[in-house]
C-alpha positions as CSV (number, residue, x, y, z in Angstrom):
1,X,0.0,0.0,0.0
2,X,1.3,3.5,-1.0
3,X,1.9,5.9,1.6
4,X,0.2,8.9,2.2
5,X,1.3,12.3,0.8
6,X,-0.4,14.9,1.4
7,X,-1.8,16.3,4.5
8,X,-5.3,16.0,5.5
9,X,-6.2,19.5,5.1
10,X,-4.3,19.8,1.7
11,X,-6.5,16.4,0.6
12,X,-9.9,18.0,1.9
13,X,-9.0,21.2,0.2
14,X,-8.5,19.6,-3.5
15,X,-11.0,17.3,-3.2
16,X,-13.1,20.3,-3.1
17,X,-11.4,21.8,-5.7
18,X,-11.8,18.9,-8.1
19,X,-15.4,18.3,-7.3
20,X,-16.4,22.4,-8.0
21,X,-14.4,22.1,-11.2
22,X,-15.6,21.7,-14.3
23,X,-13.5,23.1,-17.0
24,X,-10.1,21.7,-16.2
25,X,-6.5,23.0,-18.1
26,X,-3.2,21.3,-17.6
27,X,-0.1,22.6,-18.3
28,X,3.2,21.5,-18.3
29,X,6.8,23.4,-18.7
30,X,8.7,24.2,-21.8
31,X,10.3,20.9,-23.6
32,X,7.9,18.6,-22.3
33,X,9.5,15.4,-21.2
34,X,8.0,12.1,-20.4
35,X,7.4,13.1,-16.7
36,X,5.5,16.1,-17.2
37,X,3.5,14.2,-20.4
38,X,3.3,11.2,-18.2
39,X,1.5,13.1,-15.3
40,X,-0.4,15.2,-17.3
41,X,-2.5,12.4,-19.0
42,X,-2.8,10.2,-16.1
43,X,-4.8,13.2,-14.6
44,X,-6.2,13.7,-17.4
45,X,-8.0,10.5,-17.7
46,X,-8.7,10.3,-14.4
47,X,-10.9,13.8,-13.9
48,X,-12.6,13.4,-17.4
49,X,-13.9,9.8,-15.9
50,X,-15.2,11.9,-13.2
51,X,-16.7,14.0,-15.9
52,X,-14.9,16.8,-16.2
53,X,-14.1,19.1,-19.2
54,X,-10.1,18.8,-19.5
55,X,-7.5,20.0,-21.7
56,X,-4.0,19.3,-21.9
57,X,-1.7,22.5,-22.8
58,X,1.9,22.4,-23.6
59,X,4.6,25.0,-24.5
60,X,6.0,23.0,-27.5
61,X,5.9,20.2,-29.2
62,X,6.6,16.5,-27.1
63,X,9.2,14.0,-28.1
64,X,8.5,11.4,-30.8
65,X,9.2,8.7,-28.0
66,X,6.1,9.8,-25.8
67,X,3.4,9.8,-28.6
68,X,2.6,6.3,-27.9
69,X,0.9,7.4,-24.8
70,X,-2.9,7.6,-25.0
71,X,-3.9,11.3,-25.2
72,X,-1.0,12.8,-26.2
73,X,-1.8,13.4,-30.1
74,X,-4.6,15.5,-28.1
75,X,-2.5,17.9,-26.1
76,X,-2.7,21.5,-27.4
77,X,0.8,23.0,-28.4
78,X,1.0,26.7,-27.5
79,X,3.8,27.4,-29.9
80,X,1.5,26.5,-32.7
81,X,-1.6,28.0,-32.0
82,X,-1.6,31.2,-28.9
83,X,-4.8,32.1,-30.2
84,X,-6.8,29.2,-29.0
85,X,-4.4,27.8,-25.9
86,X,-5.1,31.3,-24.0
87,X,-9.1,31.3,-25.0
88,X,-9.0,27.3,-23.2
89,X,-6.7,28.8,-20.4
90,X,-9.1,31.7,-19.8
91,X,-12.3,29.3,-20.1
92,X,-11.0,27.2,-16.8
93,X,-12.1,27.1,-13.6
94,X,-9.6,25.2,-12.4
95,X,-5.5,24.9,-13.8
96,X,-3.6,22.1,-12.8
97,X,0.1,23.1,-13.5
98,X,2.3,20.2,-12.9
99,X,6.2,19.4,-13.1
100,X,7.5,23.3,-12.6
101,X,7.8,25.3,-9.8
102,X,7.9,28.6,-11.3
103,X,5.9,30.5,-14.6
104,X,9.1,30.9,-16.2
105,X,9.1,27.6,-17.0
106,X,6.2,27.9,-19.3
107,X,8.2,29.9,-21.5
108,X,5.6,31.6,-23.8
109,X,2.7,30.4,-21.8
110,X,3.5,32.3,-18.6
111,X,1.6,35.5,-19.3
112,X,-1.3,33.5,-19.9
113,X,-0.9,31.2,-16.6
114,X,-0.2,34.0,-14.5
115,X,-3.0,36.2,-15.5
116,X,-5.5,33.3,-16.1
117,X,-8.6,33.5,-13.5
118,X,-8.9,29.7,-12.6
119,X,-7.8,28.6,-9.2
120,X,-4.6,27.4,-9.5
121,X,-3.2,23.5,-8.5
122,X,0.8,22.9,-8.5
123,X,1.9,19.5,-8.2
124,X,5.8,19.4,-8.7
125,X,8.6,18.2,-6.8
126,X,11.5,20.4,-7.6
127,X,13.2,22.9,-4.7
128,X,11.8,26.6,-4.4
129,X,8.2,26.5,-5.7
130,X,7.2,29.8,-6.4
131,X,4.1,31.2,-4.9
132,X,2.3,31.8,-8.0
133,X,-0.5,29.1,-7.4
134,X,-3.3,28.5,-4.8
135,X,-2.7,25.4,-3.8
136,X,0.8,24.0,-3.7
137,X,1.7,20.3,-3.3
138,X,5.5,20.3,-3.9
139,X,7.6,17.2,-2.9
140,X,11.0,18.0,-4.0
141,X,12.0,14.2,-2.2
142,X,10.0,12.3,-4.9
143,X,11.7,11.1,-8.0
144,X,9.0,12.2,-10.6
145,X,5.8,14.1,-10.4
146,X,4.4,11.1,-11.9
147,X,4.7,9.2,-8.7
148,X,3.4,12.4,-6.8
149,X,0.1,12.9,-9.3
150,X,-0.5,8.6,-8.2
151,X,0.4,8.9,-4.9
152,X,-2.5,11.6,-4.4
153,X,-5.0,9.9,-6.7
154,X,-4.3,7.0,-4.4
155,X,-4.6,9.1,-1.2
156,X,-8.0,10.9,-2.4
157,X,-9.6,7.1,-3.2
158,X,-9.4,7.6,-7.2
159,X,-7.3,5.3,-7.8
160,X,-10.5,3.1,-9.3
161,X,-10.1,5.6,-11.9
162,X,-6.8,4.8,-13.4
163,X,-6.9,2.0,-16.1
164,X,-4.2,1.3,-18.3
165,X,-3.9,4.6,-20.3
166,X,-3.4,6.0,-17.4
167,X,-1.2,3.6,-15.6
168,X,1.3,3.7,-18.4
169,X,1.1,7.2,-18.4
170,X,2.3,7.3,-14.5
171,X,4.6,4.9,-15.7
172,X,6.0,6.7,-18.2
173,X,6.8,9.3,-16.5
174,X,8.3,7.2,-13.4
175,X,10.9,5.5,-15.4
176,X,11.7,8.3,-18.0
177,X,12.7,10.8,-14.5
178,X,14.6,8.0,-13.0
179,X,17.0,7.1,-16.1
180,X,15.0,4.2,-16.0
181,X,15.3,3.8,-12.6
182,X,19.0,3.9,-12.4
183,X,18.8,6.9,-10.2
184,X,16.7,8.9,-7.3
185,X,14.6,5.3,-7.4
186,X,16.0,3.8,-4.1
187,X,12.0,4.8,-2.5
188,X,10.3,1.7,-2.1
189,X,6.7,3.2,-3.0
190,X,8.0,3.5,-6.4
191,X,8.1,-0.1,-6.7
192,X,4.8,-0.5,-4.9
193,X,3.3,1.8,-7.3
194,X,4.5,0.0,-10.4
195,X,3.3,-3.1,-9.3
196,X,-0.1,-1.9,-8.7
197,X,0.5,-0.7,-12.3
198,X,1.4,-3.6,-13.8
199,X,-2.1,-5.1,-12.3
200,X,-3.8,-2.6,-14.6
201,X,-2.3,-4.7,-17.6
202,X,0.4,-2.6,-18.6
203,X,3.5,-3.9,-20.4
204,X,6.6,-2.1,-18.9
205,X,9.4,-4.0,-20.9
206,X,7.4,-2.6,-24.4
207,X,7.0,0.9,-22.7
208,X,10.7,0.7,-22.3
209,X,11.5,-0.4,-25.7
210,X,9.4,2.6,-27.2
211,X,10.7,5.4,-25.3
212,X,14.0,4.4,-24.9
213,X,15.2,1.5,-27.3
214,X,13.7,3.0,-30.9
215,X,16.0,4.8,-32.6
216,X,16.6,6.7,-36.3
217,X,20.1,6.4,-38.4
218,X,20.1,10.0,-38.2
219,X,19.8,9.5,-33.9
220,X,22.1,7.0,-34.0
221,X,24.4,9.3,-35.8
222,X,24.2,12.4,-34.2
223,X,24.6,10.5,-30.9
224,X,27.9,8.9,-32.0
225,X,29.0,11.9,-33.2
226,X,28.3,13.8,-30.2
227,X,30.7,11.2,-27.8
228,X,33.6,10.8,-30.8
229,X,34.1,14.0,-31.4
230,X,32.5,16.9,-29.0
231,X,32.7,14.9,-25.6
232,X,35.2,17.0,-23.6
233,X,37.1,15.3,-20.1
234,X,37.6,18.1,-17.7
235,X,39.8,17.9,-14.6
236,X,38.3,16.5,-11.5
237,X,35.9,13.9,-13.2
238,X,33.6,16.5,-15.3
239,X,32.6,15.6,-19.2
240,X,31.2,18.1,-20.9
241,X,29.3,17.6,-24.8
242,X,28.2,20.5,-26.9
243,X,26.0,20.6,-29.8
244,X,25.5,23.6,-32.2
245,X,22.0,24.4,-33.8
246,X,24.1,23.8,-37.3
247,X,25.4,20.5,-36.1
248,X,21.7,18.9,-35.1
249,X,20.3,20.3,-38.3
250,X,22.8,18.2,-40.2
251,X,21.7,15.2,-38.5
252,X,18.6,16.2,-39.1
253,X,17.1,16.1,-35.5
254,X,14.5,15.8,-34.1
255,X,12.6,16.5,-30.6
256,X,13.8,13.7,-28.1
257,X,17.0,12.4,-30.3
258,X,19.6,13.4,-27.7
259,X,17.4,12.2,-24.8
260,X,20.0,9.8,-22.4
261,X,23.1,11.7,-24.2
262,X,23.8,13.4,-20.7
263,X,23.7,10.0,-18.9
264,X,26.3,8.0,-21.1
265,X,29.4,10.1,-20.1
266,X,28.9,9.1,-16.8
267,X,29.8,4.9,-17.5
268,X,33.3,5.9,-17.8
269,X,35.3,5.6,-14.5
270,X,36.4,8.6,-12.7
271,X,33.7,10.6,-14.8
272,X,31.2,12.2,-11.3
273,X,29.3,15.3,-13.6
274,X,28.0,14.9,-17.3
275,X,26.9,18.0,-18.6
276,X,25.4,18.6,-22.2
277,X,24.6,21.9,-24.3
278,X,22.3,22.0,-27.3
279,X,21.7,25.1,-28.9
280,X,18.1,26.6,-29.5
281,X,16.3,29.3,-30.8
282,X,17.6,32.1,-28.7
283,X,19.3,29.9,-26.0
284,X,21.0,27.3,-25.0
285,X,19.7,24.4,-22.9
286,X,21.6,22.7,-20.5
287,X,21.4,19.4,-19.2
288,X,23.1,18.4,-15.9
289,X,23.6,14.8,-14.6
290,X,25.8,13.3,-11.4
291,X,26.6,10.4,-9.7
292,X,27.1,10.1,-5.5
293,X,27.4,13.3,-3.7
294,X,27.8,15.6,-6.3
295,X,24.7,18.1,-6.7
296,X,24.0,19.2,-9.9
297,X,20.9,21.3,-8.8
298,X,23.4,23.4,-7.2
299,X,25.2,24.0,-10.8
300,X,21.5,24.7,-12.4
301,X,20.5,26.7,-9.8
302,X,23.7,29.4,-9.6
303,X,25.0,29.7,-13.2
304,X,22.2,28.4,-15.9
305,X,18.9,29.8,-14.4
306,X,17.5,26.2,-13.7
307,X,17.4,23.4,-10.3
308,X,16.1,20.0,-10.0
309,X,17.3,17.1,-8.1
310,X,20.8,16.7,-6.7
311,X,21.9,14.2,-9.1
312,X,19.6,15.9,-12.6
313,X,18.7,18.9,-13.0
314,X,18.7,21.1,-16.0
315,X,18.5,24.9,-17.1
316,X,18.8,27.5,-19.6
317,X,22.1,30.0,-20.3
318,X,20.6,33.1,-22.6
319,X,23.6,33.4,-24.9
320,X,26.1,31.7,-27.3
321,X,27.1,28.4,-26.7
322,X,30.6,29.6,-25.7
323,X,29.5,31.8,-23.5
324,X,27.6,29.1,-21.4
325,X,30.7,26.4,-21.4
326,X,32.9,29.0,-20.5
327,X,31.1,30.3,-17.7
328,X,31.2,26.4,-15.9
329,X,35.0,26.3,-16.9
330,X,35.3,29.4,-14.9
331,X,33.5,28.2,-11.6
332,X,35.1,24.7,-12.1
333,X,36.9,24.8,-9.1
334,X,33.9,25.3,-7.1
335,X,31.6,22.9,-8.0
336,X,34.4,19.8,-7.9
């Protein structure tokens, strides 16, 4: 049996909330990965069972990998149509914004979040929420907010709701925040949890296979470059990997292709901190990974505008690719 979560007053108050709601948004953050997709369906499915009106709104577009996932050909991308994303924000009653901590993190949405006139549900679990909604369930101790969104559907006796959409949703999400469960997984609820969904018939070693065994030539390309020829050792156990805008283009990539990248540099001994930059419009985005003791977050936090757990975290640096490697070269000595 799953544990409780949340407190008694925070489950009176949102069972409240849920059962005055009626039309229901869900957003995520910006580059959606397979936890904040993963929790966003499973809750999802489980209010419109109860009969509510929901939509799923997401900044931009969600990796190839997650697709699979009942729902997720629904979800509304901001990025391609504003018009109609802040009309359905505006129209709610009720916003459930799930797997960020702060509006920023909606990128283009956040004007439209911050201003919209629905009463506001955070579920997350990274450090620092802002105080931008309502109610705010943040447990930066759990692996994924995939566990968290079961956890309380469990704890508020809705857990009759969640069939096998949903469960590999929740799944999903579970294993993609964990690295497949090859890190922040050593909480024994996770394990109860995915044996309660494996009794809802889903099929975790296919789940597995889809989002992170199916690959492209052009994937497996860009990947193998990216290790042979722009995977950097640092002093004291750091690897660093940079990818220019013009050098994804030529591999012709696509949303989700480097997903993992960050992770590999860390099977080589002596390697404690992977770090990866990819280029984007505007930006560069930086993904942080660690092994033992080493906090990442910290690193996310203090130079790249972003936080997460202790051992993956990510963030943004706002200028060229150069810029953003040499500013970690410079504080090297701190972090190691």
């Amino acid at each position: 049996m799953l544990s409780n979560i949340i407190s008694e007053q925070e489950q009176l108050l949102l069972t409240k909330v849920i059962e005055k709601s009626k039309n229901v948004v869900v957003v995520a953050h910006t580059a959606p990965d397979g936890d904040a997709v993963g929790s966003s369906l499973a809750l999802r499915g489980v209010l419109t069972k109860m009969g509510k009106n929901v939509e799923v709104v997401m900044p931009d577009a969600l990796p190839k990998s997650i697709i699979f996932l009942q729902g997720a050909t629904d979800i509304k991308i901001y990025k391609d149509n504003q018009e109609e994303c802040n009309q359905i924000i505006a129209n709610a009653d009720t916003l459930f914004c799930l797997d960020f901590n702060e509006p920023k993190r909606v990128d283009l949405m956040q004007n439209a979040i911050v201003e919209a006139k629905a009463y506001k549900v955070m579920i997350d679990h990274h450090i620092n929420p802002s105080d931008f909604c309502d109610l705010i369930i943040s447990y930066p101790l759990l692996s994924s907010t995939s566990l968290l969104v079961y956890k309380i559907i469990s704890q508020l006796s809705l857990d009759k709701m969640v069939g096998k959409p949903e469960a590999e949703a929740i799944y999903t999400g579970m294993m993609t925040d964990t690295g497949n469960f090859s890190y922040n997984s050593n909480d024994s609820d996770i394990y109860i949890a995915i044996s309660q969904l494996l009794q809802r018939g889903i099929d975790k070693d296919e789940i597995y296979k889809i989002v992170c065994n199916t690959s492209t030539i052009n994937k497996l390309k860009l990947n193998s470059y990216a290790i042979s020829e722009k995977m950097e050792i640092l002093e004291g156990g750091v690897a660093i990997i940079t990818l220019s805008r013009g050098e994804l283009n030529h591999y012709s990539y696509q949303k989700g292709d480097t997903e993992g990248l960050v992770n590999q540099p860390l099977g080589i001994e002596g390697v404690n901190i992977s770090i990866f930059y990819r280029e984007e419009s505007g930006y560069v985005k930086v993904s942080l990974r660690s092994v033992g003791e080493y906090p990442v977050n910290i690193i996310a936090s203090e130079l790249y505008n972003g936080g997460g757990h202790k051992n993956a975290s990510g963030g943004e640096f706002f200028g060229t690719m150069s810029d953003a490697v040499e500013l970690f070269k410079n504080n090297l000595k701190k972090y190691i």
